[in-house]
N, C-alpha and C positions, 0 to 999 in steps of 0.2 A: 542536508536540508538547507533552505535559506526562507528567509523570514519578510514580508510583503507587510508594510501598512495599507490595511485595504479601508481602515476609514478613520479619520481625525484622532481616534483613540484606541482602536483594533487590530490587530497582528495577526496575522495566519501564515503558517508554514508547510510551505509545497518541497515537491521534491525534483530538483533539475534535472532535466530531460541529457543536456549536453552544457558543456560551461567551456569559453574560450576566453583564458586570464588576458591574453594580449590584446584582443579585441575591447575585452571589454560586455561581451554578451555571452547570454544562456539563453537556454530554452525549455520550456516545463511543460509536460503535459500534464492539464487538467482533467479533472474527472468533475462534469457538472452534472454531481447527485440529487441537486434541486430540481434539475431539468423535469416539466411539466407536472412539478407538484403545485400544490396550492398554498396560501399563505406568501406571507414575506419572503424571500429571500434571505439563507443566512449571509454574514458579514461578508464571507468571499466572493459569494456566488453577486452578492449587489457589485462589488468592487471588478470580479473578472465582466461581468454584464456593459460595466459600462466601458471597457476597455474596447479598441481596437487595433487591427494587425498593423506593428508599427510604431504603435504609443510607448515612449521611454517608460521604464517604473525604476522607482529607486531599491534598491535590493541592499537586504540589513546582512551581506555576510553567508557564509557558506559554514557549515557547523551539522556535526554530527554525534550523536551521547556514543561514547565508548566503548559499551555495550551491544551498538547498533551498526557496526562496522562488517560489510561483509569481507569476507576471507575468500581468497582466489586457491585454498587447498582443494587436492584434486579431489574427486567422490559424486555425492550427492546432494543438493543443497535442496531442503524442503521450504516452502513460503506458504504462509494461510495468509487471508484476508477478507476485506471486500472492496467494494468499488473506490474506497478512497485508498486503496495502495496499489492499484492498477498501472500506476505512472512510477512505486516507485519499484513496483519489481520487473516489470520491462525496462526501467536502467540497470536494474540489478545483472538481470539476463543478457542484457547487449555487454554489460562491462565484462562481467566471467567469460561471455564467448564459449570457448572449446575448454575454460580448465577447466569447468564443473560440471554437471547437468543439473537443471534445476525441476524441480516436481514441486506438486503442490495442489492448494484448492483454493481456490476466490471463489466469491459471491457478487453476484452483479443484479441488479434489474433486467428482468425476461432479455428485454428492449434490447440491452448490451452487450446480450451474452454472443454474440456472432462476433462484436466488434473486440471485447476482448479476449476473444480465444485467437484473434488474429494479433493480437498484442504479446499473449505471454504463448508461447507455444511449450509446453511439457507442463504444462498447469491445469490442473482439469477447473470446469466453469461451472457454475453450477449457478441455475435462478434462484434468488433470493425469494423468501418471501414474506409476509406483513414482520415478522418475529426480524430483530437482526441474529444474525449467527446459527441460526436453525438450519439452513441449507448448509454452512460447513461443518457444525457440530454432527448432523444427521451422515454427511458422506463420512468424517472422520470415524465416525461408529464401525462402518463397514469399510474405509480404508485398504486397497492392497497392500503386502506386505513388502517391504521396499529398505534395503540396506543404506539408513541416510548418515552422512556424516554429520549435519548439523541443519535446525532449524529456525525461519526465522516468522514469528507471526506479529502482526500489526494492524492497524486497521478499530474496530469495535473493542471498548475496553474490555468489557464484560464476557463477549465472546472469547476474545485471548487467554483470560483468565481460566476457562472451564478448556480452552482447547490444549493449554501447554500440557495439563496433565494425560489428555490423549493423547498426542503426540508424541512424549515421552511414554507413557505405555505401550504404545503400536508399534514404536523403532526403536527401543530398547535404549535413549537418548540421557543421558547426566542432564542436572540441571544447570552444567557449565555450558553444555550443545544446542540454550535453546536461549534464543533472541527476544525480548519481546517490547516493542514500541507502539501504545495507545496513540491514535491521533484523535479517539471520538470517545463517551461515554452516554449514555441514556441516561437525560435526569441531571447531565451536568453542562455548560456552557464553558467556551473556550479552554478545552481540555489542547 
């Protein structure tokens, strides 16, 4: 992850698309979850808004929790989420390549769901709906059965929390085989 001041006193951390130390550049793909909702803009979404293609930004650092590391061992790697980990498991999937396969379920907006089933390919998609985590909790219920090596879920705190216990139930997973990194929480700010 690396860390963006997006305003005089606010931090949000995205996930690099590609990073070239010698140059000096990266690239991130955004997920603009605000897109055509109403009200303000949250802190990133006002700060990616006002950006364009081009505009230097100062970047705090590349940094990843411990915990959160994925593993190039061969098998099967499972990913839950939603729409704000869309960017970071299409690096995940580009980095592994041919050593792993990756499976899984995201959640997206109706809207999105074309655009990222063309992003994470061995990830099923599934529309969100007003509930966060109800479209992945609801697929994870009925689940295929699937020999995983390890799992990583991210994205909605609260969902994560109700989904590692299915996930470890459905693939037979330790609770050393299963990842799990919050970037949002319902009820809390700057998680």
């Amino acid at each position: 992850m690396t860390t963006f001041l997006v305003s005089p006193t606010e931090f949000r951390r995205y996930t690099p698309d590609a990073f070239d130390a010698e140059v000096g550049r990266m690239s991130v793909l955004f997920y603009r979850h605000d897109a055509g909702t109403a009200g303000a803009p949250a802190p990133g979404e006002a700060w990616l808004s006002g950006l364009a293609v081009g505009d230097p930004v100062s970047v705090m650092g590349l940094e990843t929790t411990r915990s959160f590391r994925a593993c190039a061992d061969p098998g099967t790697v499972f990913v839950c989420g939603d729409g704000t980990t869309v960017g970071l498991w299409n690096s995940m999937i580009r980095w592994l390549g041919d050593r792993a396969r990756v499976r899984g379920v995201v959640e997206v907006p109706p809207r999105d769901v074309p655009l990222a089933r063309d992003l994470l390919p061995g990830v099923e998609i599934v529309p969100q709906t007003e509930q966060p985590g109800e479209a992945v909790l609801s697929w994870l219920d009925g689940a295929p059965p699937e020999e995983i090596t390890h799992a990583y879920l991210s994205g909605h705190g609260q969902t994560i929390q109700l989904a590692r216990g299915l996930v470890r139930d459905r693939y037979g997973l330790q609770r050393f085989d299963i990842s799990t990194q919050p970037y949002w929480a319902t009820g809390k700010v700057g998680l």
